[in-house]
PDB file of N, H, CA, C and O in Angstrom:
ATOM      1  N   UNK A   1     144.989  33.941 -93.473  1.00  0.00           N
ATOM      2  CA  UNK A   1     144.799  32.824 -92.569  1.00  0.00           C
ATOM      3  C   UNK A   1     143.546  33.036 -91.731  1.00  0.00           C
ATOM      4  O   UNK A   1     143.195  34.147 -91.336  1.00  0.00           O
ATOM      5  N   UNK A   2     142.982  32.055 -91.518  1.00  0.00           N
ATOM      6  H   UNK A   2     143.268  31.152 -91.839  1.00  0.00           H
ATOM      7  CA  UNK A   2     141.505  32.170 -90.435  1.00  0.00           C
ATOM      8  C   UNK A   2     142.244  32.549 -88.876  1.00  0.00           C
ATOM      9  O   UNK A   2     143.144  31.944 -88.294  1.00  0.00           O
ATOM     10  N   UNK A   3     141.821  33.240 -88.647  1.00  0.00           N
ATOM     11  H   UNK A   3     141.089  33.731 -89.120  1.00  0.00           H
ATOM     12  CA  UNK A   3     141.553  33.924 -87.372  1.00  0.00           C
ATOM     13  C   UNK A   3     141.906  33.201 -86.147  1.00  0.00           C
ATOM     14  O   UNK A   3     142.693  33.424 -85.227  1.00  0.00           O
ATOM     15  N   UNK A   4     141.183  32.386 -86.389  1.00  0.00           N
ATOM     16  H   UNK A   4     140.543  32.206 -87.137  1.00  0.00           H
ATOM     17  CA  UNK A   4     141.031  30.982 -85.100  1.00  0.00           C
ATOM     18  C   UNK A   4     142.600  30.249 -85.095  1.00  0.00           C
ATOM     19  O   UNK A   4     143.230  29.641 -84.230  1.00  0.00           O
ATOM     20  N   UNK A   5     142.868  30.610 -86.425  1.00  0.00           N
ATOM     21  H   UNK A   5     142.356  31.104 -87.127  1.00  0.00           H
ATOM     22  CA  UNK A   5     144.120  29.730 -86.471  1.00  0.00           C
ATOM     23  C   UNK A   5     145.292  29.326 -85.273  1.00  0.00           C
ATOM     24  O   UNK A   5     144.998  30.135 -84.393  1.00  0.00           O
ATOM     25  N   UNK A   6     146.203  28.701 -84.862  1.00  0.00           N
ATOM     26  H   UNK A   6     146.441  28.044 -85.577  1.00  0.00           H
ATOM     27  CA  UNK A   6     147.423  28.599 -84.651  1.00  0.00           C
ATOM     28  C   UNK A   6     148.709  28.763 -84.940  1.00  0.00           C
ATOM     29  O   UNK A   6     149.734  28.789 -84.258  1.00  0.00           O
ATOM     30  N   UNK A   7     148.367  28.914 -86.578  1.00  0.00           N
ATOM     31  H   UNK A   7     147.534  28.893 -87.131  1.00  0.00           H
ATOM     32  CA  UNK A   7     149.245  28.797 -87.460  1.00  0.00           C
ATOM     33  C   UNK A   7     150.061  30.122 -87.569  1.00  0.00           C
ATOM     34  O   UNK A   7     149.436  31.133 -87.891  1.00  0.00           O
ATOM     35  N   UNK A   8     151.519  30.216 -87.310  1.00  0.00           N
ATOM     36  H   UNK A   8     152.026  29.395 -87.049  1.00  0.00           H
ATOM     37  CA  UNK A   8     152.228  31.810 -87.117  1.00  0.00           C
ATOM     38  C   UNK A   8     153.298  31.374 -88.558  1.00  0.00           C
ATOM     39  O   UNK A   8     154.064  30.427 -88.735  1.00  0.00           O
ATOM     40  N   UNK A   9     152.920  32.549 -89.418  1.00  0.00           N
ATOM     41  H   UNK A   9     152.298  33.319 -89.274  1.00  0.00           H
ATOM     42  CA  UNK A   9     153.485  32.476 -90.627  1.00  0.00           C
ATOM     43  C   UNK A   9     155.059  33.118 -90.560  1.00  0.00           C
ATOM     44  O   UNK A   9     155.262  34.188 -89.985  1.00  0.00           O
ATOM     45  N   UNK A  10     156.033  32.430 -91.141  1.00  0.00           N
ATOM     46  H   UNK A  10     155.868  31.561 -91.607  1.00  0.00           H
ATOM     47  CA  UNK A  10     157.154  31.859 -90.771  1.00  0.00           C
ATOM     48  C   UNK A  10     157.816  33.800 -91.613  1.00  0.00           C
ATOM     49  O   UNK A  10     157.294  34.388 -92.560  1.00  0.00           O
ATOM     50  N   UNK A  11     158.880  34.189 -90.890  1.00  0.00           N
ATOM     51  H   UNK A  11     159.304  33.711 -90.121  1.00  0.00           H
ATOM     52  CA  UNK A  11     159.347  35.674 -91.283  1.00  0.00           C
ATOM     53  C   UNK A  11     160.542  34.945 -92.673  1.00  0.00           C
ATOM     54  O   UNK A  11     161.271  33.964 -92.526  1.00  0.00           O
ATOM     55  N   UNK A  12     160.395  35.841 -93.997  1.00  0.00           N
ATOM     56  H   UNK A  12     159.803  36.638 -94.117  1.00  0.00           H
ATOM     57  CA  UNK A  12     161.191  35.110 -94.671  1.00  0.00           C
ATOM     58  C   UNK A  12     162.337  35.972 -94.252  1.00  0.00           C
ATOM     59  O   UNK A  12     162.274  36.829 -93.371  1.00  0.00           O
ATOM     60  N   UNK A  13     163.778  35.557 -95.225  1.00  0.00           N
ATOM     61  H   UNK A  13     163.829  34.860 -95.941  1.00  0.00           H
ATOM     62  CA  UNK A  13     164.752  36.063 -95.336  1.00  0.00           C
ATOM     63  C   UNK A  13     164.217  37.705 -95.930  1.00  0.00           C
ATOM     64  O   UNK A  13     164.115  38.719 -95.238  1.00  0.00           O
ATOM     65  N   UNK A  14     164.033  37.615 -96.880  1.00  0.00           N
ATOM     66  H   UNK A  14     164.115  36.792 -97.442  1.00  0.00           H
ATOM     67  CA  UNK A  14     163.829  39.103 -97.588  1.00  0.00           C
ATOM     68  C   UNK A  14     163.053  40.353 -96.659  1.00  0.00           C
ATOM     69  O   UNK A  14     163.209  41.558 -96.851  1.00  0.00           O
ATOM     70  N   UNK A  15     162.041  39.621 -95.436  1.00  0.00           N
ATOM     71  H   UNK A  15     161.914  38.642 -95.280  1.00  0.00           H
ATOM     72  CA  UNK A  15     161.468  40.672 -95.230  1.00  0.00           C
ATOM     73  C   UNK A  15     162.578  41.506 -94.148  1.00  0.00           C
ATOM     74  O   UNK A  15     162.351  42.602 -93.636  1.00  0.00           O
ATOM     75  N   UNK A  16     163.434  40.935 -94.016  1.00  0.00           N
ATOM     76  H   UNK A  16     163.619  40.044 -94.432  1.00  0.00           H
ATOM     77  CA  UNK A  16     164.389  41.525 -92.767  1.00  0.00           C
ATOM     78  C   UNK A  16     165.061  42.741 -93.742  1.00  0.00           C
ATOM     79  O   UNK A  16     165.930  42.522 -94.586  1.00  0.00           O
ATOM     80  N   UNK A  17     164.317  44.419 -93.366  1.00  0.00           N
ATOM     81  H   UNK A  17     163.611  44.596 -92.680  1.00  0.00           H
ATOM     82  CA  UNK A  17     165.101  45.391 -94.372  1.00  0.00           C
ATOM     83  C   UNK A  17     165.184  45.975 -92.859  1.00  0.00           C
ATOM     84  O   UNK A  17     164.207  46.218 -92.152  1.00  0.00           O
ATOM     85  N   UNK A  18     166.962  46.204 -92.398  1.00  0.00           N
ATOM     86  H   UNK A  18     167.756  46.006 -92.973  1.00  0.00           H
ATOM     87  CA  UNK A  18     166.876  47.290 -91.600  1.00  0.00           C
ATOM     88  C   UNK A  18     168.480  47.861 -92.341  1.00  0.00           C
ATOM     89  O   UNK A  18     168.943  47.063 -93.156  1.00  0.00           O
ATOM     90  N   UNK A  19     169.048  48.744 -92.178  1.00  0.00           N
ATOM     91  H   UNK A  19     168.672  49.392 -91.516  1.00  0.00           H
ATOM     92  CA  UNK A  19     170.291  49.048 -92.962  1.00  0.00           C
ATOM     93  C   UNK A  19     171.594  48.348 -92.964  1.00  0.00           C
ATOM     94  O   UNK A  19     172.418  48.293 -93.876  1.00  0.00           O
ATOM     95  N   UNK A  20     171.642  47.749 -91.619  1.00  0.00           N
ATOM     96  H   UNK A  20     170.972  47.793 -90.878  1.00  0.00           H
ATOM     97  CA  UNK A  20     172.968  47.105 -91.861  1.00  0.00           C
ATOM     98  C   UNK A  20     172.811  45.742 -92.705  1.00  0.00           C
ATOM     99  O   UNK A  20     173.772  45.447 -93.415  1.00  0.00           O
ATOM    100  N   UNK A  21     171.759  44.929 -92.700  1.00  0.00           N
ATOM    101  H   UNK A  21     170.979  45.168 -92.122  1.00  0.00           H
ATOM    102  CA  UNK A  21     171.229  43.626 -93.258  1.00  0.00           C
ATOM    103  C   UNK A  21     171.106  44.339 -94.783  1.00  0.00           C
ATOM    104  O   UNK A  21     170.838  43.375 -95.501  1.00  0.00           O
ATOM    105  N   UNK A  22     171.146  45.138 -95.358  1.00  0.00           N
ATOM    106  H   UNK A  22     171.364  45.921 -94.775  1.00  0.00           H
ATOM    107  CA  UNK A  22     170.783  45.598 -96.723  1.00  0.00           C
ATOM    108  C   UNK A  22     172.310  45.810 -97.318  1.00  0.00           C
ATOM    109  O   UNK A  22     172.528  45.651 -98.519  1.00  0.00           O
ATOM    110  N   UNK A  23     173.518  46.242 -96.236  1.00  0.00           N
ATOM    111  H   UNK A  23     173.341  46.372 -95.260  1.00  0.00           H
ATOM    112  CA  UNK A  23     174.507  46.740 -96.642  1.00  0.00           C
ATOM    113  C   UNK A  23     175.393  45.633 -96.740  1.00  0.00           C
ATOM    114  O   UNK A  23     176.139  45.381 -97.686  1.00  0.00           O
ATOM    115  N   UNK A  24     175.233  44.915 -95.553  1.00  0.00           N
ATOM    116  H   UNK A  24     174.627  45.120 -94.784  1.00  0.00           H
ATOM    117  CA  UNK A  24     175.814  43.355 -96.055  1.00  0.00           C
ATOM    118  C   UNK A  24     175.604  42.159 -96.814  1.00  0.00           C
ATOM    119  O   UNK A  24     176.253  41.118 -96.909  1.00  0.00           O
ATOM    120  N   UNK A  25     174.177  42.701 -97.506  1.00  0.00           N
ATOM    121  H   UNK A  25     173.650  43.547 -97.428  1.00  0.00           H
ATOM    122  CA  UNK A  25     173.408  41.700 -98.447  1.00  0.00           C
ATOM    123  C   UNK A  25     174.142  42.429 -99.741  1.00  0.00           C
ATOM    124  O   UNK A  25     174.630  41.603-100.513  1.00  0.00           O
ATOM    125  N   UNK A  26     174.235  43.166 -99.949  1.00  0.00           N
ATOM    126  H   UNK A  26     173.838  43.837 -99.322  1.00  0.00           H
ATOM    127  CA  UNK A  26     174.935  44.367-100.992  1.00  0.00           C
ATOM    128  C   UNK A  26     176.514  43.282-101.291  1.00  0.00           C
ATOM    129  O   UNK A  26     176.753  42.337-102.043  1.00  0.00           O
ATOM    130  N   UNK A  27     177.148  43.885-100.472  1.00  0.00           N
ATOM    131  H   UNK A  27     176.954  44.653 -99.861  1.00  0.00           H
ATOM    132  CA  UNK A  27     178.740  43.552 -99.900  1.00  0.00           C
ATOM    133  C   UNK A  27     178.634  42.001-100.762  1.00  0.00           C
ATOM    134  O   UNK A  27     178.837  41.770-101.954  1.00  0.00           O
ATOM    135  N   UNK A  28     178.319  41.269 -99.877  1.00  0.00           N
ATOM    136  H   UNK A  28     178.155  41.456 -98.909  1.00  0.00           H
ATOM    137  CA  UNK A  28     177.822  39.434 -99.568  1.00  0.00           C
ATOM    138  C   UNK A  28     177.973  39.290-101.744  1.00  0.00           C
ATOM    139  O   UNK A  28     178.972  38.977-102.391  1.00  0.00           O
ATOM    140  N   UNK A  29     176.561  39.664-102.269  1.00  0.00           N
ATOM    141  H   UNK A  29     175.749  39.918-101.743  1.00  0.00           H
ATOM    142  CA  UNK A  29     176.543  40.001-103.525  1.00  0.00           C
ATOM    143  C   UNK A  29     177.687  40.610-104.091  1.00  0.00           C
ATOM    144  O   UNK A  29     178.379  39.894-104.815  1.00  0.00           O
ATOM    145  N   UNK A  30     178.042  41.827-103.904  1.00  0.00           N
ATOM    146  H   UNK A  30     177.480  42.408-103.316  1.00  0.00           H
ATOM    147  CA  UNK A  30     179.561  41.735-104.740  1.00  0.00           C
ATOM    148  C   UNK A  30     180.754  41.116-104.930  1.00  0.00           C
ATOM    149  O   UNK A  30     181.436  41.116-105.955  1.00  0.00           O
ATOM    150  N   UNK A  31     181.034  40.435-103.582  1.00  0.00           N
ATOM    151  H   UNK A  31     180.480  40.436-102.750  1.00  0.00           H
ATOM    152  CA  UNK A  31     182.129  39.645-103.385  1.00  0.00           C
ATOM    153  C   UNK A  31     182.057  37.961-104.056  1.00  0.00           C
ATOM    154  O   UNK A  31     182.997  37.283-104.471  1.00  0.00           O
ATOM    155  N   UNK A  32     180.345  37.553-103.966  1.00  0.00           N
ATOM    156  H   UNK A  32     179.581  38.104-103.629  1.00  0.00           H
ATOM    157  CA  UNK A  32     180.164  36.595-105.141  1.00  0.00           C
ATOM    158  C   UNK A  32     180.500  37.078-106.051  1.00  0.00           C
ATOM    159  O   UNK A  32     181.623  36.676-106.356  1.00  0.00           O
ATOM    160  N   UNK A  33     180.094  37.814-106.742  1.00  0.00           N
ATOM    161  H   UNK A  33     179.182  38.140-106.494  1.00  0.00           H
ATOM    162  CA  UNK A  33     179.835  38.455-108.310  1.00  0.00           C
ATOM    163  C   UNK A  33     181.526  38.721-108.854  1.00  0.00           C
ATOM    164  O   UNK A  33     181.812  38.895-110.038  1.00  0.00           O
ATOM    165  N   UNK A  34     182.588  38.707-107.669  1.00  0.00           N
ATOM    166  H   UNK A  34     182.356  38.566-106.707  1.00  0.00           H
ATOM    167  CA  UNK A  34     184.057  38.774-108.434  1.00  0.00           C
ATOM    168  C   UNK A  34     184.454  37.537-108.369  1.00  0.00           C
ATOM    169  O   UNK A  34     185.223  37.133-109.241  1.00  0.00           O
ATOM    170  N   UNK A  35     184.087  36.796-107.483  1.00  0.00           N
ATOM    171  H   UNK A  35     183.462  37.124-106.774  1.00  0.00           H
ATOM    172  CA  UNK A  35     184.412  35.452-107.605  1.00  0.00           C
ATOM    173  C   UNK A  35     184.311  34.867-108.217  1.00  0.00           C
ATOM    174  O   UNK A  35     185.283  34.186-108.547  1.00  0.00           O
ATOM    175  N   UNK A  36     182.800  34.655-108.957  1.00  0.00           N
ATOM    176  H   UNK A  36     182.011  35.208-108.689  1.00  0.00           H
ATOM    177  CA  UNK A  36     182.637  34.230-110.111  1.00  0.00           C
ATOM    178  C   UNK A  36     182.986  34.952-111.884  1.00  0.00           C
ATOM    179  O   UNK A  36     182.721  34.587-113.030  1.00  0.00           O
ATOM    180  N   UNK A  37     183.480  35.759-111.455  1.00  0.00           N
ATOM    181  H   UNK A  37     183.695  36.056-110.524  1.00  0.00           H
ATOM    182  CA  UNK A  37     184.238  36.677-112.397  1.00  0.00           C
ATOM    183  C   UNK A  37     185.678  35.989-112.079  1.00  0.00           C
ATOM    184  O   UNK A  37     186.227  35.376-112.995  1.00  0.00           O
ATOM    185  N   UNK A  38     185.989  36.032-111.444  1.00  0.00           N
ATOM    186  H   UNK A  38     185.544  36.530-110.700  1.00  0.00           H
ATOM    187  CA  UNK A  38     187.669  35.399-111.689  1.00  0.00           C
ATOM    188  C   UNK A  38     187.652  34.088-111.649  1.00  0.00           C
ATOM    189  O   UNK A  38     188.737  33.712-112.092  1.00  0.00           O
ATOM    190  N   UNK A  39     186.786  32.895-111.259  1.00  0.00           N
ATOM    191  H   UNK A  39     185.904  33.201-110.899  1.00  0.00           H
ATOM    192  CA  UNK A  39     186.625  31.583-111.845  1.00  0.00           C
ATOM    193  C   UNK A  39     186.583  31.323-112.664  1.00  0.00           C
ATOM    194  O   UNK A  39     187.047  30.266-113.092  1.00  0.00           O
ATOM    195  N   UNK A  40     185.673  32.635-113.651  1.00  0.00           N
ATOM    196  H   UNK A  40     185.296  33.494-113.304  1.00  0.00           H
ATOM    197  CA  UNK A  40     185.603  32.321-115.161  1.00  0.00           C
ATOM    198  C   UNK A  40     186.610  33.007-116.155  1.00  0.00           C
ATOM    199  O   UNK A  40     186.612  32.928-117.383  1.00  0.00           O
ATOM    200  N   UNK A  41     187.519  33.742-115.279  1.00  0.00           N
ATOM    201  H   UNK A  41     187.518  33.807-114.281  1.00  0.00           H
ATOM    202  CA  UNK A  41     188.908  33.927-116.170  1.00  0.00           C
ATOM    203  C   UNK A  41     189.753  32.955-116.046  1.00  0.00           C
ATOM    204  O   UNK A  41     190.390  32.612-117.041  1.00  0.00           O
ATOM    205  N   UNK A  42     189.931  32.349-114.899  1.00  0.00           N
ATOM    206  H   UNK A  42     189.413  32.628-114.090  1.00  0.00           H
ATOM    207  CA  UNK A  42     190.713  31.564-114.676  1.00  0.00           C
ATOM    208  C   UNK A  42     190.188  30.188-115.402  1.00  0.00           C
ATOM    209  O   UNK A  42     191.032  29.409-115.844  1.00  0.00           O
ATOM    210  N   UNK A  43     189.642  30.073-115.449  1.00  0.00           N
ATOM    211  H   UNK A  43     188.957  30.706-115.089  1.00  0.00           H
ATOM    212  CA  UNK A  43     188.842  28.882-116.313  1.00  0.00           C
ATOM    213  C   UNK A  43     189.192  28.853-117.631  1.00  0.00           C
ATOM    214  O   UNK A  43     189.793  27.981-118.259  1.00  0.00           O
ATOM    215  N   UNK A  44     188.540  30.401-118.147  1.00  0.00           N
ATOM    216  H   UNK A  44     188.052  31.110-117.637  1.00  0.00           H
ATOM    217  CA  UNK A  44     189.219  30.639-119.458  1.00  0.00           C
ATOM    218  C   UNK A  44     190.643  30.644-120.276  1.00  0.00           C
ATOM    219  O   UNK A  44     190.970  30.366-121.430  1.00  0.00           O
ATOM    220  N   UNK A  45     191.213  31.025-119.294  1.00  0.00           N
ATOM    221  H   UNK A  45     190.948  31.250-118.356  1.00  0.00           H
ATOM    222  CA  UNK A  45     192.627  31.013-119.205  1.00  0.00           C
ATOM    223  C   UNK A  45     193.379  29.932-119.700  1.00  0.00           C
ATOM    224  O   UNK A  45     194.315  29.873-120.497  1.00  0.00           O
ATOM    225  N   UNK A  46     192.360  28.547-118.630  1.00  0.00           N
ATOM    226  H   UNK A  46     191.600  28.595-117.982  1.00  0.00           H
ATOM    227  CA  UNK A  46     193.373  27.623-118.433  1.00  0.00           C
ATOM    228  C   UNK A  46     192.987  26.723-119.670  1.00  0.00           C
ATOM    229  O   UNK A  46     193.700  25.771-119.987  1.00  0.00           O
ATOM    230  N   UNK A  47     191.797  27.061-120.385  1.00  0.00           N
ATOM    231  H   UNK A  47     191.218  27.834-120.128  1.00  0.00           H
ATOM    232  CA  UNK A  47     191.141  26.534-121.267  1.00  0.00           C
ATOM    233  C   UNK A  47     191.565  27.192-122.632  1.00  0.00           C
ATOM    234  O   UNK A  47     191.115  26.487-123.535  1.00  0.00           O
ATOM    235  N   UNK A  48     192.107  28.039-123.024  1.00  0.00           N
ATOM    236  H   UNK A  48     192.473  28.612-122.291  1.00  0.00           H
ATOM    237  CA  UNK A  48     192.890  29.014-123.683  1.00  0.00           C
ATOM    238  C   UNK A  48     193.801  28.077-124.615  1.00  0.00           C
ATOM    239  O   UNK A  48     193.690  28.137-125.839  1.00  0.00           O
ATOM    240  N   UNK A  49     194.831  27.090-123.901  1.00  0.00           N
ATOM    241  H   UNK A  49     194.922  27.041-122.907  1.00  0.00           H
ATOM    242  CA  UNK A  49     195.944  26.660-124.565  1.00  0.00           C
ATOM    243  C   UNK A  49     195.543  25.260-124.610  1.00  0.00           C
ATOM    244  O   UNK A  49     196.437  24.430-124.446  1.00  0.00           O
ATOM    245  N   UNK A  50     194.246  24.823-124.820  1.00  0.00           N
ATOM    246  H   UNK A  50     193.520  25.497-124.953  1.00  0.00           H
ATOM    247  CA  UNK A  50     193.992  23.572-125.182  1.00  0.00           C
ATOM    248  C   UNK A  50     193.646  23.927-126.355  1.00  0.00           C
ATOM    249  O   UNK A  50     192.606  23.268-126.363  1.00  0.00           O
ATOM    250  N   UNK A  51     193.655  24.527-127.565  1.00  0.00           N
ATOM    251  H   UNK A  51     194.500  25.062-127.558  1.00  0.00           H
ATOM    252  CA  UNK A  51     192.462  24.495-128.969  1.00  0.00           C
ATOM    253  C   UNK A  51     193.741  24.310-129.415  1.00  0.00           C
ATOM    254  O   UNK A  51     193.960  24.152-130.616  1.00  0.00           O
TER     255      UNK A  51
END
């Protein structure tokens, strides 16, 4: 950015690394990742006794 500017460049999500924000981004991610693991059993499941 020019110098002269005004312009204050906006902090993203990602740059925030301090340990607890890394450990609950961790956590946050696994607890999706079973969820969508048991949506798609349960899905399967229920989709199972239709063929």
């Amino acid at each position: 950015m020019n110098e002269h500017s005004n312009i204050v460049p906006l902090r993203q999500p990602d740059e925030i690394d301090d340990p607890l924000t890394n450990i609950l981004r961790s956590g946050a991610r696994q607890l999706l990742a079973q969820a969508v693991e048991m949506e798609a059993e349960a899905f399967l499941a229920a989709m199972k006794g239709l063929k």
